[in-house]
LUMSE-976703 format. One line per field, with one value per residue (C-alpha): x, y, z. Coordinates in steps of 0.05 Angstrom, whole numbers, always signed. Last residue first. Example, Ala and Ser with C-alpha at 12.3 -4.5 7.8 and 13.67 -1.06 7.14 Angstrom:
# LUMSE-976703
c1 = +273|+246
c2 = -21|-90
c3 = +143|+156
//
This chain:
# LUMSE-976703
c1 = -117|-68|-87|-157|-151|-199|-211|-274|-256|-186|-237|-197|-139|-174|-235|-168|-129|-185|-125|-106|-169|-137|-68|-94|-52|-79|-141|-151|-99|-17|+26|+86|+132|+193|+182|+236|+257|+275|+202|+169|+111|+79|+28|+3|-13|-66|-81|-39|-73|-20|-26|+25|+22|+56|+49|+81|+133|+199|+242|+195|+211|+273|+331|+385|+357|+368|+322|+248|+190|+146|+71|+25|-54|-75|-19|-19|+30|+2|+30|+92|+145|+170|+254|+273|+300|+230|+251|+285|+225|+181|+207|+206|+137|+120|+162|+113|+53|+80|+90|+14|-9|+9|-31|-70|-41|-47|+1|-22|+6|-32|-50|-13|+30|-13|+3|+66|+35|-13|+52|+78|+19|+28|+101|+103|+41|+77|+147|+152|+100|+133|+190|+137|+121|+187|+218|+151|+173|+248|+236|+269|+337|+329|+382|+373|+393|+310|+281|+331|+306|+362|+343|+328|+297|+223|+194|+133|+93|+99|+63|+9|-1|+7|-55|-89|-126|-74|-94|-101|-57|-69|-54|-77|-69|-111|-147|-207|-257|-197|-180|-142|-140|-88|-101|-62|-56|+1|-18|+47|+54|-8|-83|-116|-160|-239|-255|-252|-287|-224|-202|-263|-274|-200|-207|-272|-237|-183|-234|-278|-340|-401|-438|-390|-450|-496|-443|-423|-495|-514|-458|-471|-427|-366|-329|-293|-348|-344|-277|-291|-351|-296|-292|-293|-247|-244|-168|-171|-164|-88|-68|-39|+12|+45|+107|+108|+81|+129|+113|+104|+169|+180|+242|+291|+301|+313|+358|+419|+367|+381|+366|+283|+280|+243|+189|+173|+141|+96|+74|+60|+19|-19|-29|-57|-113|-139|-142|-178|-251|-208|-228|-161|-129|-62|-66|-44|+13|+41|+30|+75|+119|+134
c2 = -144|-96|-70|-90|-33|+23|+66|+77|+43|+74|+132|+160|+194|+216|+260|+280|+291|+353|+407|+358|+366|+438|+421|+354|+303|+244|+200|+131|+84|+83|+24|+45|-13|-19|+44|+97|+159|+231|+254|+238|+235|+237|+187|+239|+280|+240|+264|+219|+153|+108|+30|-18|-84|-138|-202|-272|-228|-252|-221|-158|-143|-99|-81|-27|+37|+29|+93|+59|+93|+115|+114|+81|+115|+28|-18|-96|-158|-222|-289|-280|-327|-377|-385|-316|-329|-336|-286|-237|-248|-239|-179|-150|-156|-125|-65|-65|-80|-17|+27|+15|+27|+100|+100|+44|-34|-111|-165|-243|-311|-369|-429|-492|-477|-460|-469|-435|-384|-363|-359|-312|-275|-274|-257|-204|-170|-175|-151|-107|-69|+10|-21|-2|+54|+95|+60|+96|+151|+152|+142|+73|+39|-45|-79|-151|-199|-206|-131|-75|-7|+45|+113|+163|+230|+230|+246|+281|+221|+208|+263|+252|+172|+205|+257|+201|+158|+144|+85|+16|-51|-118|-176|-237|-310|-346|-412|-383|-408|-415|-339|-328|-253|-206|-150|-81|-5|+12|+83|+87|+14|-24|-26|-90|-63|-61|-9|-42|-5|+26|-46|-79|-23|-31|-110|-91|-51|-100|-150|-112|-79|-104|-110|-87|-30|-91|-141|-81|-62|-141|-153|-96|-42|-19|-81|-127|-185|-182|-201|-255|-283|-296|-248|-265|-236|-278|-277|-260|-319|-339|-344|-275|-298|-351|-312|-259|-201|-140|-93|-21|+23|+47|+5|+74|+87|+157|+143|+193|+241|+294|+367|+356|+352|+420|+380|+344|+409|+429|+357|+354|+426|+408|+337|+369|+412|+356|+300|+345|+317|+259|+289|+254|+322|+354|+419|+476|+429|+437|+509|+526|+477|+514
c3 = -301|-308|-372|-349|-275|-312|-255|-205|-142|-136|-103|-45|-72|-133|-90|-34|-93|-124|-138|-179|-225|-242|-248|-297|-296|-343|-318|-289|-278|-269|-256|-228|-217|-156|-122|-107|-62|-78|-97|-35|-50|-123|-87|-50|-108|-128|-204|-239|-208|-169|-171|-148|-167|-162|-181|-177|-125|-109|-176|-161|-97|-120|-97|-137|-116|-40|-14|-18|+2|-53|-36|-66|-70|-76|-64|-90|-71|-95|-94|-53|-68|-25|-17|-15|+50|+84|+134|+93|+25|+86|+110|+37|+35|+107|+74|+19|+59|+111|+47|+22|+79|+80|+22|+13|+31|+5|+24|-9|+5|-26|+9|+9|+66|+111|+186|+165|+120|+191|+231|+178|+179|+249|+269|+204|+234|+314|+292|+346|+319|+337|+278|+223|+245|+262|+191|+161|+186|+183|+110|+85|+84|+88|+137|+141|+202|+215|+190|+207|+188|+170|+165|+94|+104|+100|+173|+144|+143|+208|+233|+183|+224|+289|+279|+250|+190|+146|+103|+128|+127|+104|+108|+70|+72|+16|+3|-26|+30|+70|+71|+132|+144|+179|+198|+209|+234|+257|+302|+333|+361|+355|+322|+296|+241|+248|+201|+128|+76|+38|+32|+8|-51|-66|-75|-111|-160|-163|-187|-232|-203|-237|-175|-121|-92|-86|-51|-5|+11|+30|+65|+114|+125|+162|+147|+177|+177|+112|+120|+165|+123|+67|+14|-63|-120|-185|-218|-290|-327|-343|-427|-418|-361|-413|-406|-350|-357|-353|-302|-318|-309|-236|-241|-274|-196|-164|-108|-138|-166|-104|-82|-91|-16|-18|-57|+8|+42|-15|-31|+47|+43|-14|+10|+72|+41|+1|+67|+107|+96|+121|+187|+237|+234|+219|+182|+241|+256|+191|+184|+252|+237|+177
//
């Protein structure tokens, strides 16, 4: 097994198909166990009043567009008539230049003062190190503050490999900003270091600010305690899988807090396509969660 695993790691995300197939192989072994499956991956309930809101408008400062791997000019052009969390995915799989520590944690964090918005962020799996981790899926303890939080022993590995430095400086950025609005977005393996990055927060802010956005693109599951949720502490949430990415099946024995599904019904034979679903959260229908 080793043997096959090691034989499918590689940073070409032309590999990305062939190695879901082997990690959604691997991780269904652990199928022994419903105990930490949670009944909170149902949809989100609005909130009262919340359908009387206008949808949120999604602009970049110069600094994020700064942060990508193409010009303004092509991004704004191949956004046009994007909604906003397909644009917010669009920006997010375009972003290169991530602050990079630990093993392979790869982060930013982004003042906003144009829209008056703290953001951080955190990038898809794009290593060797970051697959490796991955694997590791049995439960561990990962202490955030005075708070213990169970989690995979991979992304535990991760998250604790950055000292604390992401949480240290968006939280220093909320501090010098208290008015603006506090936002955690993430993709894939991302998407379980912005959810543990939420629930360090909550810890460190003692539950006392709420977090105004918290959205994952190609989520992952990766909570073992099945009776806390982010939810309560979160204006919105959001995190979106697509049937037909098999990476965000994984791992079957742990938990999100809301599923909120887009695009297409399984299909076994478009399945067999994840790496084409996994990476293109641009193109679904996102006004049911709009």
């Amino acid at each position: 097994m080793i043997l096959i695993l090691k034989k499918h790691f590689s940073t070409d995300k032309k590999a990305y198909s062939s190695k879901y197939k082997i990690l959604l192989s691997f991780l269904l072994l652990s199928l022994f166990s419903g105990f930490f499956v949670s009944c909170a991956s149902s949809p989100v309930a609005k909130k009262e009043g919340a359908s009387l809101e206008e949808p949120e408008e999604f602009k970049l400062s110069e600094y994020q567009y700064s942060l990508l791997n193409i010009p303004q000019e092509e991004f704004d052009k191949k956004t046009e008539g994007m909604s906003a969390e397909q644009k917010k995915f669009y920006a997010i799989k375009r972003t290169r230049y991530y602050d990079v520590i630990g093993e392979d944690l790869d982060y930013k964090v982004i003042v906003n003062d144009q829209q008056k918005e703290i953001i951080i962020q955190y990038e898809e799996s794009d290593s060797d190190e970051d697959w490796h981790n991955n694997y590791l899926f049995w439960p561990w303890p990962l202490k955030l503050d005075n708070r213990v939080i169970w989690t995979s022993y991979g992304y535990a590995k991760i998250y604790k490999s950055g000292k604390n430095l992401p949480i240290d400086q968006f939280y220093q950025a909320f501090m010098e900003h208290p008015d603006y609005k506090v936002k955690i977005w993430g993709w894939s393996l991302g998407s379980a270091m912005a959810k543990i990055t939420a629930r360090h927060f909550i810890i460190r802010t003692k539950g006392k600010q709420e977090i105004d956005e918290l959205t994952t693109f190609g989520d992952v599951k990766c909570w073992y305690n099945p009776f806390y949720s982010s939810k309560k502490h979160c204006k919105k949430i959001r995190e979106y899988v697509t049937p037909n990415d098999l990476i965000s099946w994984c791992i079957p024995i742990c938990r999100r807090d809301v599923k909120c599904k887009v695009g297409e019904k399984y299909n076994p034979k478009k399945a067999k396509a994840s790496e084409e679903y996994h990476t293109s959260y641009e193109k679904y229908d996102y006004s049911k969660w709009e």
